[in-house]
PALO-801117 format. One record per residue (C-alpha): residue in three letters; x, y, z. Coordinates in steps of 0.001 Angstrom, whole numbers, padded with zeros to 6 digits, always signed. Example, Ala and Ser with C-alpha at 12.3 -4.5 7.8 and 13.67 -1.06 7.14 Angstrom:
Ala+012300-004500+007800Ser+013670-001060+007140
***
This chain:
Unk+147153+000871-071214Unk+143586+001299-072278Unk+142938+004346-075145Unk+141376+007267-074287Unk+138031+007370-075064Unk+137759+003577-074643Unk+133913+002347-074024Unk+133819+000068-071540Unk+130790-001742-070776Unk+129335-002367-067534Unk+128793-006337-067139Unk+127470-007142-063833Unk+127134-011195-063230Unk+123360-012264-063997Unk+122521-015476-062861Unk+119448-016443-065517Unk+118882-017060-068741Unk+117214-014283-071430Unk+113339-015358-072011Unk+111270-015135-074893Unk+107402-014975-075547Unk+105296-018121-076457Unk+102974-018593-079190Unk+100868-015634-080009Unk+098316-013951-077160Unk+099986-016142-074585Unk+102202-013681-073506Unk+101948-010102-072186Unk+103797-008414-075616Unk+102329-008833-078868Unk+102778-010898-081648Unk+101196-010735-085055Unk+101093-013418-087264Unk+100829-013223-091149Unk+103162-010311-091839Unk+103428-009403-095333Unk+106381-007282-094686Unk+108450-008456-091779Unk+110970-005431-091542Unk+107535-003406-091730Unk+105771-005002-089035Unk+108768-005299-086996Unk+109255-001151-086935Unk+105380-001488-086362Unk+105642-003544-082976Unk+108911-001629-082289Unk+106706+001722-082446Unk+103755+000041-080256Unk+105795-001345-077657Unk+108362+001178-077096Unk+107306+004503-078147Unk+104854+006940-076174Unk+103824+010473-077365Unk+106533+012962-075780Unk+109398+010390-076178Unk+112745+011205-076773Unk+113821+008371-079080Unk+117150+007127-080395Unk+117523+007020-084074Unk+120213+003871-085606Unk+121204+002572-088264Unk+120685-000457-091074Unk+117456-001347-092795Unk+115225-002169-089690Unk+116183+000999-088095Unk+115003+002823-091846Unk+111963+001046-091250Unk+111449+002401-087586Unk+111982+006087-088431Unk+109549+005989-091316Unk+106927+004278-089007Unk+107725+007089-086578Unk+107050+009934-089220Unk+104075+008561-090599Unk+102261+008214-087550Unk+103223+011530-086135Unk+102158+012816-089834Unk+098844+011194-088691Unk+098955+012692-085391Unk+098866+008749-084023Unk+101849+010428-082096Unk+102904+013777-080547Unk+105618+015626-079281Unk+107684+012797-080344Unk+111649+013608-081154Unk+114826+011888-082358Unk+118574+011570-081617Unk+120327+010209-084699Unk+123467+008336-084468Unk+124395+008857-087964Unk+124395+010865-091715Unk+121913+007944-092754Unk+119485+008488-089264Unk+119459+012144-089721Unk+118621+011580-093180Unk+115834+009314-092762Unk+114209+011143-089920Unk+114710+014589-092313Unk+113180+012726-094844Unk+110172+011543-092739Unk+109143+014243-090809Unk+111200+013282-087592Unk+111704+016175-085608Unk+115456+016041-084464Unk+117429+017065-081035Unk+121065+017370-081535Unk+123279+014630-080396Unk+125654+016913-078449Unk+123344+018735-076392Unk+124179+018982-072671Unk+122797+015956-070565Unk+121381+014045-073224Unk+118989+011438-071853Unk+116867+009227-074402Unk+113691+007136-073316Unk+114542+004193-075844Unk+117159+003848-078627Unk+117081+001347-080983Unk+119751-000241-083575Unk+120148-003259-086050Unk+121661-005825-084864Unk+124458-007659-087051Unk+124068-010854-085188Unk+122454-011511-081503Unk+123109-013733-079448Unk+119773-014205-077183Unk+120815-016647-074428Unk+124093-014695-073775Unk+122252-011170-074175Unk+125054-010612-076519Unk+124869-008671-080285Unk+127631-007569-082742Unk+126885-004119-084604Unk+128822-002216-087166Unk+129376-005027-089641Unk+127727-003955-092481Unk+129346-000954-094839Unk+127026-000713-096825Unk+125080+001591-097867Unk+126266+003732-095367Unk+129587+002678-092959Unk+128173+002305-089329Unk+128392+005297-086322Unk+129714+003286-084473Unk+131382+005215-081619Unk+127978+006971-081787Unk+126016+003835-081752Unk+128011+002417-078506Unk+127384+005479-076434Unk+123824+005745-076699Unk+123436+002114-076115Unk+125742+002005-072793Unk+124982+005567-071603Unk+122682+007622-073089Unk+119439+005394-073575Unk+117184+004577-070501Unk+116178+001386-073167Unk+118328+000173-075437Unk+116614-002629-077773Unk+118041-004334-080902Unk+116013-004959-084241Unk+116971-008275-085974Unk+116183-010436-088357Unk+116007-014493-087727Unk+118830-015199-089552Unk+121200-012971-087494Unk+119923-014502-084242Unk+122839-017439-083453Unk+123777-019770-080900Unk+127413-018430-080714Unk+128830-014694-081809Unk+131374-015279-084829Unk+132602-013925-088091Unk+133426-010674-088623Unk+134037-008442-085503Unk+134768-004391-086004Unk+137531-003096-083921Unk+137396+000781-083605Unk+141394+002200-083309Unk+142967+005760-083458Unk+143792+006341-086973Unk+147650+008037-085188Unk+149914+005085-084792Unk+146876+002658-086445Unk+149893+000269-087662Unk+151461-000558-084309Unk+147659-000981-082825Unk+147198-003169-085691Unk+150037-005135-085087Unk+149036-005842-081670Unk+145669-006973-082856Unk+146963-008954-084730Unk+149497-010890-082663Unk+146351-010999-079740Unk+144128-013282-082754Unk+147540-014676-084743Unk+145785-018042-085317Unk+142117-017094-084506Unk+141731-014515-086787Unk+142972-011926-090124Unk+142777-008476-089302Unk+141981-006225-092395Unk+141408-002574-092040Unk+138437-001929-093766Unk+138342-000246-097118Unk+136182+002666-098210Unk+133137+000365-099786Unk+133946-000217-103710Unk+137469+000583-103074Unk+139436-001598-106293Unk+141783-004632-105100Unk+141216-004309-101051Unk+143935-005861-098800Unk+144519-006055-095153Unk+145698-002279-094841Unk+142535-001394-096253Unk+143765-000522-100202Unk+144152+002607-101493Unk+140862+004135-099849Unk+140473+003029-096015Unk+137554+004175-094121Unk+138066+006802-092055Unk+134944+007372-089230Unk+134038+011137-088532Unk+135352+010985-085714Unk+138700+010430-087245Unk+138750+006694-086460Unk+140219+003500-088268Unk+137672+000202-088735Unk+139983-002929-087905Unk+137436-006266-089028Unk+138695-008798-087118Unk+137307-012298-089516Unk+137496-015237-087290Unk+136099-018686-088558Unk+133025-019860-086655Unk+132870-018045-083221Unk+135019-016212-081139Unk+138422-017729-080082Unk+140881-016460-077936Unk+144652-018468-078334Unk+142979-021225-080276Unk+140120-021539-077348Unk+136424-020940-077867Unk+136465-017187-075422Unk+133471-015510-073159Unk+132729-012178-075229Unk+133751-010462-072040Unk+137283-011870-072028Unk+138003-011071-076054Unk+136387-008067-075695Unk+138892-006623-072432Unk+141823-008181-074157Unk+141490-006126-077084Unk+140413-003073-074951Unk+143261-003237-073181Unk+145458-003063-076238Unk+146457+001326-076725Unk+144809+002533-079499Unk+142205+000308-079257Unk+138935+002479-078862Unk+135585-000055-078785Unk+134687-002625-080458Unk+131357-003595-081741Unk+130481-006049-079084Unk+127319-005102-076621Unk+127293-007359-073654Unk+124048-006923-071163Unk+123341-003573-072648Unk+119842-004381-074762Unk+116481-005166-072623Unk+114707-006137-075509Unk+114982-007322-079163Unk+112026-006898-081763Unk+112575-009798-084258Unk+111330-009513-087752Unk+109805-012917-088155Unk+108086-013777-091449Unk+105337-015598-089559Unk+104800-012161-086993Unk+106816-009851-085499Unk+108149-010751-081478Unk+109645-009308-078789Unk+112038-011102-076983Unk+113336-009793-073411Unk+116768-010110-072663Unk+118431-009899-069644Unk+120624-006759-069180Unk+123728-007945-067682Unk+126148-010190-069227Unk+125145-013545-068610Unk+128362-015814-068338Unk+128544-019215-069917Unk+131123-021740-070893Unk+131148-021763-074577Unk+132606-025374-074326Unk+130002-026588-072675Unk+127173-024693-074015Unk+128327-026396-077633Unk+128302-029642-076226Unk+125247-029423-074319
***
């Protein structure tokens, strides 16, 4: 039985792989070489691409997303921009945009539409339009339920800001599991016995927390929301049963699991990823729909 509350994601088949732009000038979307400060100049080409005056924008989380809001307030400070507003996902968001002049729109108002949202990815997976958010706890643990439904139903664009290191060939590591804090142990028992093998399951701890274990120590995170953070730490990519697993298939077999809320898997959602390249920020266009490959033979080919 699937938790109340669940997100599930809309993955239509998509025959085609996710592009990206040549060399600089060759392609329609910019690309500037010589960056001194890649996060910088990626908010900059974020800001330039996606971002008109009277746009209703999206506000995430992690240090790219910092970056973005700050380029926002300086160049409506500047009057470069107008009218524009933001939706923040988060404490740290709301913050930021606060901070920078951003004028806010509250995230529960009645038939919230965005033009474009944005959010750090974790890792991204370009050729499988695939990205894992929520990883990071630090400075700030991630909105995650927050994150998920402006990226599958709130945001007209959704497009991921990453750095090169977090773009890989195959999703792996750590992936965050979002579960109803009522009954978390049984839900986390069933985790587990779905990755026995693949993966350890740790509740994640309040960041800092002294001598952390799988049930998350003596200070586990609790969301706003009043959720439980299960990290699910595989080694190497995603396995299902001792198999290399499509996203798609890990991500329904934990979704079907009751308790089980989201996890932080988008599949097909993004349309775009601004990467913040040392040698000049890039856009790369992804496809949005889940594009289905065998991981088996992807690896070997």
């Amino acid at each position: 039985m699937l938790a109340s509350g669940s997100l599930r994601h809309a993955r239509p088949h998509l025959h085609g792989a996710a592009w990206t732009h040549g060399p600089c000038r060759r392609a329609a979307v910019a690309c500037r070489a010589g960056a001194v400060d890649p996060k910088k100049d990626c908010a900059r080409l974020f800001v330039d691409e996606f971002v008109r005056n009277g746009s209703l924008v999206g506000l995430g989380t992690g240090s790219l997303s910092v970056k973005v809001i700050e380029e926002i307030g300086q160049r409506l400070a500047k009057r470069q921009l107008e009218g524009v507003r933001g939706v923040a996902t988060g404490l740290v968001a709301a913050t930021e945009a606060a901070f920078h002049g951003v004028p806010l729109v509250p995230e529960n108002s009645e038939g919230l539409r965005v033009d474009v949202a944005f959010e750090t990815a974790d890792q991204l997976d370009v050729a499988r339009s695939a990205a894992i958010i929520g990883v990071k706890g630090e400075p700030q643990q991630p909105a995650l339920l927050r994150s998920l439904a402006m990226a599958q139903t709130q945001a007209d664009k959704f497009v991921l800001l990453v750095e090169p290191k977090d773009m890989v060939p195959q999703l792996g590591g750590v992936l965050p599991v979002l579960i109803e804090s009522e009954g978390w142990e049984e839900c986390a028992e069933e985790v587990d016995d779905l990755v026995i093998g693949d993966a350890e399951v740790w509740r994640r701890a309040v960041p800092g927390t002294p001598n952390p274990n799988p049930r998350g120590g003596d200070n586990p995170y609790t969301s706003p929301e009043g959720h439980h953070l299960l990290d699910l730490k595989f080694e190497g990519g995603f396995k299902l049963f001792g198999e290399d697993t499509e996203y798609a298939a890990l991500e329904d077999a934990l979704l079907d699991i009751e308790g089980v809320v989201a996890t932080g898997m988008l599949l097909g959602v993004a349309s775009a990823a601004v990467v913040a390249d040392p040698s000049g920020a890039r856009v790369v266009q992804l496809a949005t729909a889940q594009v289905e490959f065998d991981l088996r033979e992807a690896a070997c080919g």
